[in-house]
N, C-alpha and C positions, 0 to 999 in steps of 0.2 A: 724692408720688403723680404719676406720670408723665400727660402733659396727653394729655386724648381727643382723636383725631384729627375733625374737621367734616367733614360731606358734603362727598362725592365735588367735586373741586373742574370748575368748568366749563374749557376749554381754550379761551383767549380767541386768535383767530386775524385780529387785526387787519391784523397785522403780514403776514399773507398773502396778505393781498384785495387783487387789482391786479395781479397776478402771473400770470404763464401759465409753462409750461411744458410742452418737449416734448427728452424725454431723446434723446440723440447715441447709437445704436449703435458709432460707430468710437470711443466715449470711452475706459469703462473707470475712468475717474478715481478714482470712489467705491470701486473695487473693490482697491485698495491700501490696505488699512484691515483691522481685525480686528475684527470686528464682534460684538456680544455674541448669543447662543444659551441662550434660554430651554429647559428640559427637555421641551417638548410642540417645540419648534420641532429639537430637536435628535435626537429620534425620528423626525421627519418625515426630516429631513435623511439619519440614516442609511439609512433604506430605501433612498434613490437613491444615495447614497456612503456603501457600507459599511465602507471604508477614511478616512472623515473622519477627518482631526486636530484635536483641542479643544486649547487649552489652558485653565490655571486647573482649580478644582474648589468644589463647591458647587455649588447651583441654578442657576447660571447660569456659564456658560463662554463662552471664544471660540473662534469661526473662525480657527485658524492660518493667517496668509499665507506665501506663500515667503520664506525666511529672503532675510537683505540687502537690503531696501528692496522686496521685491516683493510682486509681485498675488495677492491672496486666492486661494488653493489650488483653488477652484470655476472659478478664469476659466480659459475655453480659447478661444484664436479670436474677444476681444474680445464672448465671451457664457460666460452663469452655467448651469454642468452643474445647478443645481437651481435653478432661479429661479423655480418653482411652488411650491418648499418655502424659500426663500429668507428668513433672520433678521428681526423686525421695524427693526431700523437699515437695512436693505438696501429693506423695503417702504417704509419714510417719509420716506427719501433723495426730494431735499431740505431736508426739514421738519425742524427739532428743536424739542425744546418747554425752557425755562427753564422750573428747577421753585422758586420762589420764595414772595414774598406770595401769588400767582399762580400760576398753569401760563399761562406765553406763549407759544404757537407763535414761531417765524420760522422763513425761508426762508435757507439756506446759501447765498447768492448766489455761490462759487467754482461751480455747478455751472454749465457751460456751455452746460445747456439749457434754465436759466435766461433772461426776456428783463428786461436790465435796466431798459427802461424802465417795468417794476412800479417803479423806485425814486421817479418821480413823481406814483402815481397817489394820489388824496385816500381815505382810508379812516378807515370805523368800524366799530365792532363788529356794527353791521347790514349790512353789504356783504358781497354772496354772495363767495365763494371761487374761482376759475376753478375749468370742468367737468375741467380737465389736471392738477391739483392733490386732484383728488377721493377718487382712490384712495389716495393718500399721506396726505391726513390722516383718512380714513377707519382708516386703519390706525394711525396718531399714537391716535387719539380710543380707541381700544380697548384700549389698555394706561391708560385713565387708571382708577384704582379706587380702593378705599379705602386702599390702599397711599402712592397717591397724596398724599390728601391728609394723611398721618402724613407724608409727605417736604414737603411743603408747611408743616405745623406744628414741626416743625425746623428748615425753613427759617426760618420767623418767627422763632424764640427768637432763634436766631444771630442773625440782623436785630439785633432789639431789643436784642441786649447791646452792639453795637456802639455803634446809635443814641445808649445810653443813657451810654455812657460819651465818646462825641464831644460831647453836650450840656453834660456835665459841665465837656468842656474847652472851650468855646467854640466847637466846627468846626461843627457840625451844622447844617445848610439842608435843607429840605423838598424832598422829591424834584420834588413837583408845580413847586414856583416855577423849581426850578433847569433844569426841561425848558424850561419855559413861555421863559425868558432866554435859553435857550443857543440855541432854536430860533428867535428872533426874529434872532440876532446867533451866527450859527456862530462859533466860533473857527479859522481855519483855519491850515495850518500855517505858520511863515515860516524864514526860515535858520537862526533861532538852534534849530529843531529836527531840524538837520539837522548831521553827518550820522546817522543811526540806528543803531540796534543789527544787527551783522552775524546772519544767521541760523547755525545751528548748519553744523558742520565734517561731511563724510562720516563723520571719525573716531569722532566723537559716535553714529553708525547710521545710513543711508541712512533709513531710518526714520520717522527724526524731523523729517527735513528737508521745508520747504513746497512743498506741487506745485501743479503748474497744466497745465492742458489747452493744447495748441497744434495741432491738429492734425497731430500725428503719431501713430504707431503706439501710442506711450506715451507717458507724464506728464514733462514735465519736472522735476526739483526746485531749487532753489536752496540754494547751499550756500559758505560761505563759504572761500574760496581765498587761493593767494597773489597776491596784487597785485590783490585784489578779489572779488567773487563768481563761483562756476563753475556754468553751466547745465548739468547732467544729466540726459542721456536716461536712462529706469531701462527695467531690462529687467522683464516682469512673472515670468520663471522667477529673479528674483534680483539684484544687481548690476547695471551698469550699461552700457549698450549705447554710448555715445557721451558725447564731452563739445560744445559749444556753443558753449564760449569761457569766457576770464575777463573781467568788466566792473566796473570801477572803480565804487564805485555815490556818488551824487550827495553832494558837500559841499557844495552848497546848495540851496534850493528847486527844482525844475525849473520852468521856462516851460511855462507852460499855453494854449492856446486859450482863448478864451471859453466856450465849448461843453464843454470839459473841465473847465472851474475849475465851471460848475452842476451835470457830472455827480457831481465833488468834495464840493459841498455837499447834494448830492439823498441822496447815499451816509453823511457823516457825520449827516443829518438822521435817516436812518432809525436810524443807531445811537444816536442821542437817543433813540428811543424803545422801544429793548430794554432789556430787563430786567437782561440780561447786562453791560450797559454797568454800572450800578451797585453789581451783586452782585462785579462785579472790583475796582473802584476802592476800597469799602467792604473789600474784606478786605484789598487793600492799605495800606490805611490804618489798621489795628488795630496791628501795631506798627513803623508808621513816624515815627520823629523828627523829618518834616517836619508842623509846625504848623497848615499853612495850610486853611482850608477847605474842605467837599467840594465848594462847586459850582467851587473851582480847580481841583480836582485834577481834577473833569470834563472842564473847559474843558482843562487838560492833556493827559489821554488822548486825547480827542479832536483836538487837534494831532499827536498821534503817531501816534494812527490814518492820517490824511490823510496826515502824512510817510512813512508806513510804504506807503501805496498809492503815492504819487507815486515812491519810490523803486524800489520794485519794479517800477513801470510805465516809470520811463526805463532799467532793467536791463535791460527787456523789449524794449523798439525798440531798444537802441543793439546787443545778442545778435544780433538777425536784420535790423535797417536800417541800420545802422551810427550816426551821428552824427544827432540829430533836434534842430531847432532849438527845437522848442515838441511840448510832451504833446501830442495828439490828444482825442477822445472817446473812442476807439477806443483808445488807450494806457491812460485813465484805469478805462477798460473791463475790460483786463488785467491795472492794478494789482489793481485790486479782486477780480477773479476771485484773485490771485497770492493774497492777502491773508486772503479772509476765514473764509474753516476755519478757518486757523491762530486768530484772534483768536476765534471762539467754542469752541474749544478749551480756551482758560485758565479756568483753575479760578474759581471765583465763593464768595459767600458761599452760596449757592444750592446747587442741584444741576440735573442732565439727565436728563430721563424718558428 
């Protein structure tokens, strides 16, 4: 007998509170993405674009973007032709919610209108939300329903098969203790995690490759070249408008500021305490031959996390300053921005409202 799904689950928004935000007209950034279109949102949609392209089929389709790495088929002129009938991913942009034990909100920190010093501020589940954040998880908070919470109770099962069989072998550590450790004593990254994994090749699809805001016209992406990585301006009608250079990316740690190595720790502290963080490493870890326990494999990720920001953030200054003796704030600023889509991207045990 298939297990009843529990009330409607609450959308715990901890991980929110502290945060302000106020979106970049010249960005654009979110709008290279294909965003999913429920059947009341995609009746809206056609009235103003009778000519819309979906793709997929079933109850829910997406927003076709322009083929080869480009901007969602709506952008014209760095603004959305229907942004009053615009997708719920496009209204909750920044926000996504991990739909786990839980539904946890967080904040996609690559959004540029993002201010990152939310990554400091103390929160609990009683701290109001910014008034700039309001409409976004307003709109988050109305897709939660009973649906919901049957993706919540799947979510669990999966959990617990894992749990039950890492018990079996010895790995298994309580989630509560292994935060409570990791957050007293960050693990940060050191050389031996370096250097990292190149991001994918153009050949792979413009696509897939990880972008980031710079103030220009469009997103840059990074994308793995010869003799290093290549900086791509993407054009949003398709392909790509320029290249940037190619940058050898770091075989060791890069030198940090002070000021840079806290904004490092303030940033993997926060990934301590998404949800996302464990629902990855747990399905990682179902069939991997490596033995070792999950609060390593945390403490693992967690180093590559950091190496994967700091890399992308000396890729970032050496592209447009040429040679930088030490990371910045403002470099470690960029990795992060460069960074963090991509990593709440990856698949989880879990799933994404």
């Amino acid at each position: 007998m298939a297990e009843r799904a529990g009330p409607v689950p609450e959308l715990d928004v901890e991980l929110v509170s502290g945060f302000e935000f106020h979106c970049r007209p010249d960005c654009g950034l979110c709008c290279y993405a294909e965003p999913r279109v429920t059947a009341p949102e995609r009746a809206r949609l056609l009235q103003i674009v009778p000519e819309l392209e979906l793709r997929g089929s079933g109850p829910d389709r997406y927003l076709a973007a322009r083929p080869d790495g480009g901007a969602c088929q709506l952008l014209r002129d760095q603004r959305c032709r229907a942004h009053d009938a615009r997708p719920h991913p496009c209204r909750e942009f920044p926000l996504v919610a991990h739909v786990g034990e839980r539904l946890q909100a967080t904040v996609v920190l690559s959004c540029p209108g993002i201010d990152l010093a939310g990554l400091g501020a103390a929160r609990s589940n009683s701290a109001p939300v910014s008034e700039t954040l309001a409409s976004e998880l307003a709109a988050l908070r109305a897709r939660v329903d009973a649906g919901t919470a049957r993706r919540c109770a799947d979510a669990a099962r999966r959990r617990r098969r894992v749990v039950r069989a890492l018990t079996e072998d010895g790995r298994w550590e309580d989630e509560r203790s292994i935060r409570q450790r990791l957050s007293a004593a960050l693990p940060r990254p050191t050389n031996d995690d370096f250097p990292i994994e190149d991001p994918p090749s153009p050949d792979d699809g413009l696509e897939r490759l990880p972008l980031f805001y710079d103030r220009r016209a469009s997103p840059i992406a990074l994308a793995a070249g010869l003799g290093g990585w290549e900086l791509w301006e993407l054009s949003p009608s398709g392909g790509t408008r320029r290249s940037w250079g190619v940058v050898p990316p770091p075989e060791r740690r890069p030198g940090t500021t002070p000021e840079a190595s806290e904004l490092l720790d303030r940033y993997l502290g926060y990934w301590v305490r998404r949800d996302a963080l464990f629902g990855f490493v747990l399905g990682e870890m179902v069939d991997a031959p490596d033995d070792a326990p999950v609060g390593d494999w945390v403490a693992r990720e967690l180093r590559a996390i950091g190496a994967t920001v700091l890399a992308r953030a000396d890729v970032r200054a050496r592209a447009f300053r040429g040679e930088v003796p030490q990371l910045t704030e403002d470099d470690v600023a960029d990795g992060i921005r460069a960074t963090d889509q991509d990593l709440l991207d990856r698949p989880t045990l879990g799933d994404r409202l």
